[in-house]
C-alpha positions in Angstrom: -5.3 4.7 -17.1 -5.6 3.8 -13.5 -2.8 3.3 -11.4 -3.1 1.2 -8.1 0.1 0.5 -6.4 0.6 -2.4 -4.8 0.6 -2.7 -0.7 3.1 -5.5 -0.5 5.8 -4.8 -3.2 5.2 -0.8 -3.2 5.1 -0.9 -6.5 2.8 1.5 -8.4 1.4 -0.7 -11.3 -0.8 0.0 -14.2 -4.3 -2.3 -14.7 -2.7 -3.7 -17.5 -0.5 -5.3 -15.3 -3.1 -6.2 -12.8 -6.0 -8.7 -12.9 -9.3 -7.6 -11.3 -11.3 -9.9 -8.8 -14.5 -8.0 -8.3 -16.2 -6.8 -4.9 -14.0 -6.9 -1.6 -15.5 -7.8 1.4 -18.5 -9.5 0.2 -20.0 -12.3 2.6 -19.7 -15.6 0.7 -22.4 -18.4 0.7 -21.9 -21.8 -0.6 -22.6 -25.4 0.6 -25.6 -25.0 3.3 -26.4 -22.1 2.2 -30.2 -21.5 0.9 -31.0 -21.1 -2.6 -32.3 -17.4 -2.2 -28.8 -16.7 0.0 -26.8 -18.4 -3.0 -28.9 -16.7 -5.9 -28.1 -13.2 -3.7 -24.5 -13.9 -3.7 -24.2 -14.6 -7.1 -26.4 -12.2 -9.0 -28.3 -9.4 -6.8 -24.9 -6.9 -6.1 -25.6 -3.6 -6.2 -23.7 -2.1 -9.5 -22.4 1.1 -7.7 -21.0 4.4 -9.3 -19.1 6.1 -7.1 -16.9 4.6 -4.1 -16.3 0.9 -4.7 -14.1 -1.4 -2.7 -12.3 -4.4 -5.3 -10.1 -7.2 -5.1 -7.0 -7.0 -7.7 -3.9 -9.0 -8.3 -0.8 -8.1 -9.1 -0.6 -10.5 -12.1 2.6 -9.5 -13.4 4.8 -8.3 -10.3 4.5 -10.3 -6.9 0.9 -11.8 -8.0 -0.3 -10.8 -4.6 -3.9 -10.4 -4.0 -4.9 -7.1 -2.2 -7.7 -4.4 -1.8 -8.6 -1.0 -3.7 -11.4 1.6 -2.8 -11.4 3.5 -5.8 -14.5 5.4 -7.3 -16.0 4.2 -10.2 -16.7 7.2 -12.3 -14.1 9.0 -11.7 -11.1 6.5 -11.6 -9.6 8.3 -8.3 -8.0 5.7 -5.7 -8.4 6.1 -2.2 -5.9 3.7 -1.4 -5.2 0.1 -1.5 -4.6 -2.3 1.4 -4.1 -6.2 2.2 -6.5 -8.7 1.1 -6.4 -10.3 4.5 -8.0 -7.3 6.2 -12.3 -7.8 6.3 -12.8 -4.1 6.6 -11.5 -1.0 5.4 -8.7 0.0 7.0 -9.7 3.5 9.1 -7.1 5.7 6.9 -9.0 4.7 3.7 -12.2 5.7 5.1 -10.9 8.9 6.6 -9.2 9.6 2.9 -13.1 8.4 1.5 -14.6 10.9 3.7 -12.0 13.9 3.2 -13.2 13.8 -0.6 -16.5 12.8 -0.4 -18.4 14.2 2.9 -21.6 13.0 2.2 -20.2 9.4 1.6 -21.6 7.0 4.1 -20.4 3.3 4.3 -22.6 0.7 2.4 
């Protein structure tokens, strides 16, 4: 089961209490945007396995939105952080990095 705790109310919560909200930090495009820019956003994401930043929402505790980097074959969090933040915080990298050398930064 995985377990991501949650940055504002500290509390460590199972997914079953959570509601995922796909990719973090993804650059949006919408009105003015060009079709191929729109068609990008929408359906050409690369489906990674391995480290993989997320949005989630603590659906059934605060119901706070914040950030997980988490690898996707192996279920092991790296850490989880505030939604409003547009990059990975440096101590999520550094625990990235400590586990996974040869990790570089999409």
């Amino acid at each position: 089961m995985l377990l991501l705790e949650c940055p504002y109310c500290g509390v460590s919560a199972e997914e079953t209490e959570l509601s995922p909200g796909g990719e973090a930090h993804l650059k949006r495009f919408g009105p003015g945007s060009t079709d191929e820019q729109f068609e990008d956003y929408l359906f050409l994401r690369p489906n990674v396995k391995g480290v993989h930043f997320e949005r989630w929402r603590h659906a059934h505790g605060c119901g706070k939105w914040f950030l997980a980097a988490r690898d996707t074959a192996t279920l092991e969090v790296f850490g989880t952080y505030s939604a409003q933040t547009t990059e990975p915080p440096q101590h999520i990298l550094d625990a990235i990095r400590a586990k996974r050398p040869d990790w570089s930064q999409p």
